[in-house]
VODREN-591497 format. One line per 10 residues: their letters; for each residue x, y, z of N, C-alpha, C, O. Coordinates in steps of 0.2 Angstrom, whole numbers. Each point is the difference from the previous one (the first is absolute). Layout:
<atoms>
a> X,Y,Z,X,Y,Z,X,Y,Z,X,Y,Z | ... $
</atoms>
This chain:
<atoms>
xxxxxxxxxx> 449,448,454,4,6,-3,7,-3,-2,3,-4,5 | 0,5,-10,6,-2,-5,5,5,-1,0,2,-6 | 5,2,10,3,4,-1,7,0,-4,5,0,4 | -4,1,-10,8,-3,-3,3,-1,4,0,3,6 | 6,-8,-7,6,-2,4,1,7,3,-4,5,-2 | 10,-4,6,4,4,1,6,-3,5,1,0,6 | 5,-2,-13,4,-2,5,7,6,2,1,5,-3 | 2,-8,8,7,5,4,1,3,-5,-4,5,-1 | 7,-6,-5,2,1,-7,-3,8,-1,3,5,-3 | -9,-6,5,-3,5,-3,-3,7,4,-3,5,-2 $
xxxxxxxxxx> 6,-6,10,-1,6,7,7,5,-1,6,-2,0 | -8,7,-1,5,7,0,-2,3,5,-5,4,0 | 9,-5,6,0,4,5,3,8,3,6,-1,0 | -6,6,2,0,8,1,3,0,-6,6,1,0 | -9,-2,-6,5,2,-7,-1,10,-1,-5,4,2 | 11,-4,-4,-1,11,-2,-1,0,-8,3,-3,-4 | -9,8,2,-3,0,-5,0,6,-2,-4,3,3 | 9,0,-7,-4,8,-3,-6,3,0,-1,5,1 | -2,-9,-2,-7,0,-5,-3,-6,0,3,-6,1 | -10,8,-3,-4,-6,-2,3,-4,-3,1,-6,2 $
xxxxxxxxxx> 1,7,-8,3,-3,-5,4,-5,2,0,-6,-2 | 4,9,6,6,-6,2,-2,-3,6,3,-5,1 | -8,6,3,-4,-6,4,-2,-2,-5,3,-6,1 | -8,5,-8,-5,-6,-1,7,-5,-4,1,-6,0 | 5,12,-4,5,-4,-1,4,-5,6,3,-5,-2 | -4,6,8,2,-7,6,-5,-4,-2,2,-5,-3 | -8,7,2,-4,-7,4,-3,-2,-7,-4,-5,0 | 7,8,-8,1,-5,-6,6,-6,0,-1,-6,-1 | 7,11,4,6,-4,0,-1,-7,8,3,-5,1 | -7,6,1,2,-3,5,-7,-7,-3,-1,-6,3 $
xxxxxxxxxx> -2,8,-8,-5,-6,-2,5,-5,-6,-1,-6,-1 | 5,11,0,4,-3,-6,7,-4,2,4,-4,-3 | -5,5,11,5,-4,3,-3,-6,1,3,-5,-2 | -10,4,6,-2,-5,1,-4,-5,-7,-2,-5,1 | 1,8,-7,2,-5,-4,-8,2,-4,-3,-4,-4 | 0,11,5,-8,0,-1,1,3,-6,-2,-2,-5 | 6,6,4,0,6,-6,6,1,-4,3,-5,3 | -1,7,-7,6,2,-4,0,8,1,-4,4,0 | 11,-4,1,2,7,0,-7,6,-1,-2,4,4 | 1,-5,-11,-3,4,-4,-8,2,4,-4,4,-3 $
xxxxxxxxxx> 3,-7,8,-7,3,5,0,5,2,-5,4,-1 | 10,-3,5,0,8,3,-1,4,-5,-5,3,1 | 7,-2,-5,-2,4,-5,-7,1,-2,-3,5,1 | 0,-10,-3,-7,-1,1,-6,4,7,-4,4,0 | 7,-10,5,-3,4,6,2,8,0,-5,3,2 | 9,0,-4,1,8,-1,-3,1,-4,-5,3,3 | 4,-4,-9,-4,2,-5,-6,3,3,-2,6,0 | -3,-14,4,-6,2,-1,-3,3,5,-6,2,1 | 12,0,4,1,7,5,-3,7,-4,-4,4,1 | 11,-5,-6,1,7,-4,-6,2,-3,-3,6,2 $
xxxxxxxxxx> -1,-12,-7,-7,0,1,-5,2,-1,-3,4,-5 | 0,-7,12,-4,0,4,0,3,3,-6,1,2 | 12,2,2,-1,3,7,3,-3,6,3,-5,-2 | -3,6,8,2,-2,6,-5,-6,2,-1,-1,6 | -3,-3,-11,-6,-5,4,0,-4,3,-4,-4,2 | 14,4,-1,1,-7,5,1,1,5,3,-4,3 | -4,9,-1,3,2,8,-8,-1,3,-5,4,1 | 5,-11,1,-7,-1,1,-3,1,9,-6,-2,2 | 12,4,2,-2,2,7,4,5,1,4,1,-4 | -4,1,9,6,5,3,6,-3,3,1,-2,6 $
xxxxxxxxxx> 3,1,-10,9,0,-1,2,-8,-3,5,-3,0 | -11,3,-4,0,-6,-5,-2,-1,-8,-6,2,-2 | 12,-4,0,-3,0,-8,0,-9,-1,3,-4,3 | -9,4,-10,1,-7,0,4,1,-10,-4,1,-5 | 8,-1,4,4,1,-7,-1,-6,-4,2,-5,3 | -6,4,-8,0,-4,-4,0,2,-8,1,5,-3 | -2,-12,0,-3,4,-7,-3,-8,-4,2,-6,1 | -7,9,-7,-1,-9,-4,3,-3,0,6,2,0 | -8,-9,-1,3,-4,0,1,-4,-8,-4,0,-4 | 11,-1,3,3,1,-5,7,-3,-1,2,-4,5 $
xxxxxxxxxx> 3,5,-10,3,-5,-3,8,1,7,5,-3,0 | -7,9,5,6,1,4,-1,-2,8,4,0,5 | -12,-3,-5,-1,-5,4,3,-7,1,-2,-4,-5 | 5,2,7,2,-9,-1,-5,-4,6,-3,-4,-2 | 3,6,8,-5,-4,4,-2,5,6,3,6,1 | -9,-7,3,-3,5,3,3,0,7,2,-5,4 | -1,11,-3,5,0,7,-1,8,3,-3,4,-4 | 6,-2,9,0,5,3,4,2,3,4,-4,2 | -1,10,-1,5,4,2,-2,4,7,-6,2,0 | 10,1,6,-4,4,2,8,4,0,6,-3,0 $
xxxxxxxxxx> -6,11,1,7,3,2,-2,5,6,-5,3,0 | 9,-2,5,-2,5,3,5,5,-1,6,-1,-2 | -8,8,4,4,6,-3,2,4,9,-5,0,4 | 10,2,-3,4,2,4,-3,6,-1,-4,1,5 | 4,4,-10,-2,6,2,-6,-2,-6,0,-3,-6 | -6,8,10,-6,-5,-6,0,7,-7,4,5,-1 | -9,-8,-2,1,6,-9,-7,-1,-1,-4,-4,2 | 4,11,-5,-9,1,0,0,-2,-9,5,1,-2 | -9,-3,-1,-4,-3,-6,-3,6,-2,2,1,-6 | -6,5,10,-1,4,-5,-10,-1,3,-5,3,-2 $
xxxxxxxxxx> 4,-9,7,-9,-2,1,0,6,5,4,3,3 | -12,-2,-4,0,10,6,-1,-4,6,1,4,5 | -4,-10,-2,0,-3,3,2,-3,5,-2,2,6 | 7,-7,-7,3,-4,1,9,-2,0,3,-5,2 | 0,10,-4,5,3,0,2,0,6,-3,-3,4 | 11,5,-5,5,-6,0,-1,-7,-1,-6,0,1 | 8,-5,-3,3,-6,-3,5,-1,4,5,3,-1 | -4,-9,8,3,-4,4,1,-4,-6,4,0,-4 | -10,-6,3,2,-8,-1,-3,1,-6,-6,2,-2 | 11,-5,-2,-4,-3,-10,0,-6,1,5,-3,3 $
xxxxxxxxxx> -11,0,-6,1,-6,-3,-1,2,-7,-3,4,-3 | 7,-13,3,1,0,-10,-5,-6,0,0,-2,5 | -4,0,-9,-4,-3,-3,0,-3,-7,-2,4,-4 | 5,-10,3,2,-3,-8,-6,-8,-1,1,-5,2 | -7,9,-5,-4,-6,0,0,-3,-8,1,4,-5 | -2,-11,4,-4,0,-9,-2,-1,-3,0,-1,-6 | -5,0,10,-10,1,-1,-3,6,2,2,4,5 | -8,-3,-12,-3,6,3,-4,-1,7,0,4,5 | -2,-10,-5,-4,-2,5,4,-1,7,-3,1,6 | 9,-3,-7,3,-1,7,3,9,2,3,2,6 $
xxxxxxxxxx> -4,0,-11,3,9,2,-3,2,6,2,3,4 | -10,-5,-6,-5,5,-1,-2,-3,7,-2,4,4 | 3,-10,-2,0,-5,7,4,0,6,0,0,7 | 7,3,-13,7,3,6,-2,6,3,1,1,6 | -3,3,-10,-1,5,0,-4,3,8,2,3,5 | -10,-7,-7,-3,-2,5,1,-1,7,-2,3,5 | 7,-10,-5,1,-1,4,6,3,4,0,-1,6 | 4,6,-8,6,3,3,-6,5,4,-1,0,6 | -3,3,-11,-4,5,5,0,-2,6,2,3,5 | -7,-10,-6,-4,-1,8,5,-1,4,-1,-1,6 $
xxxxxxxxxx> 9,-1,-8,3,0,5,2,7,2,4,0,5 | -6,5,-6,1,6,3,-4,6,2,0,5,2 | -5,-11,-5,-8,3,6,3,2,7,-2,5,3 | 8,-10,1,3,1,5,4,5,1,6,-1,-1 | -7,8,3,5,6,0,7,-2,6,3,5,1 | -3,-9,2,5,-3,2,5,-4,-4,6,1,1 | -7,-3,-6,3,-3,-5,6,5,-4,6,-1,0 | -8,6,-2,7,5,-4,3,2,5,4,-4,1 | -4,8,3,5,2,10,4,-9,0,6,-1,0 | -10,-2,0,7,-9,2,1,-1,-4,5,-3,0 $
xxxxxxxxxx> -7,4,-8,7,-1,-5,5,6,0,6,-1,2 | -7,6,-3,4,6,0,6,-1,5,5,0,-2 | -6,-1,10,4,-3,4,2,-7,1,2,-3,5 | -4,-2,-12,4,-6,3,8,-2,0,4,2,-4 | -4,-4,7,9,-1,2,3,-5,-5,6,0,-1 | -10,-3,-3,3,-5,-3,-5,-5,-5,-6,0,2 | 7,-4,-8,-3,-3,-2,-5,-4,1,-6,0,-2 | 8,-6,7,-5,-3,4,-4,4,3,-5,-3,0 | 3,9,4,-3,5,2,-5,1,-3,-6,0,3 | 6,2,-10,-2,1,-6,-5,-5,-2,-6,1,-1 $
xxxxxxxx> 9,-7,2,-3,-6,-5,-8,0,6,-6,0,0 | 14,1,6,-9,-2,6,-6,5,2,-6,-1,2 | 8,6,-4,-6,6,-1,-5,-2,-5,-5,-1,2 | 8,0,-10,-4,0,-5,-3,-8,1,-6,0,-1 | 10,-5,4,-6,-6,3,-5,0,3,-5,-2,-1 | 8,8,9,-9,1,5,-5,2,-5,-6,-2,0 | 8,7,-6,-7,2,-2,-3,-3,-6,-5,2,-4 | 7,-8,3,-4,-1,-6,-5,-4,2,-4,-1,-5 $
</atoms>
């Protein structure tokens, strides 16, 4: 399993979010710190929210935010932010939203593999409860290591 970088750069810890919106805006901006995206993604990942629908809230209290890959991709990488007070997306399921990930891949093939693989890291329902409480970046890095 090959799960995009994810470097410090890119960990938003108890961030406050209005809204969906401005959660998947953290965890665009925080892709665009570590060097994966240009500005102009979040908007994109909102986009295909607005859409599609709530389809990235793929467990309960996790969304995975992405969108094609495209000219606002620069290199594949990952984001994760966690939200201090969580925000519902709008899924009848799944709702609230603790932890987003950003996801900036740019291949269809490697999306579609990232994609994949973030899943089976959360085959594990232990996994969202320890990102949503981790104290710190390294914390973070070492949860998404035990599972891949």
């Amino acid at each position: 399993m090959s799960l995009p970088p994810l470097p410090e750069s890119a960990i938003v810890l108890a961030a406050e979010a209005a809204d969906w919106r401005a959660a998947v805006t953290l965890a665009g901006e925080a892709l665009t710190r570590s060097g994966s995206a240009e500005p102009g993604y979040s908007g994109e990942m909102i986009r295909m929210i607005e859409e599609h629908g709530p389809y990235v809230v793929i467990a309960p209290g996790l969304a995975l935010a992405h969108a094609r890959p495209g000219s606002s991709v620069l290199a594949d990488g990952l984001s994760i932010v966690t939200l201090a007070t969580p925000v519902p997306f709008g899924h009848p399921h799944n709702d609230p939203v603790t932890v987003v990930l950003g996801l900036a891949i740019t291949s269809i093939e490697g999306h579609l593999e990232s994609i994949n693989d973030l899943a089976n890291v959360f085959n594990d329902s232990s996994a969202i409860p320890a990102l949503a409480t981790a104290p710190d970046a390294a914390a973070v890095i070492a949860i998404m290591e035990a599972h891949r």
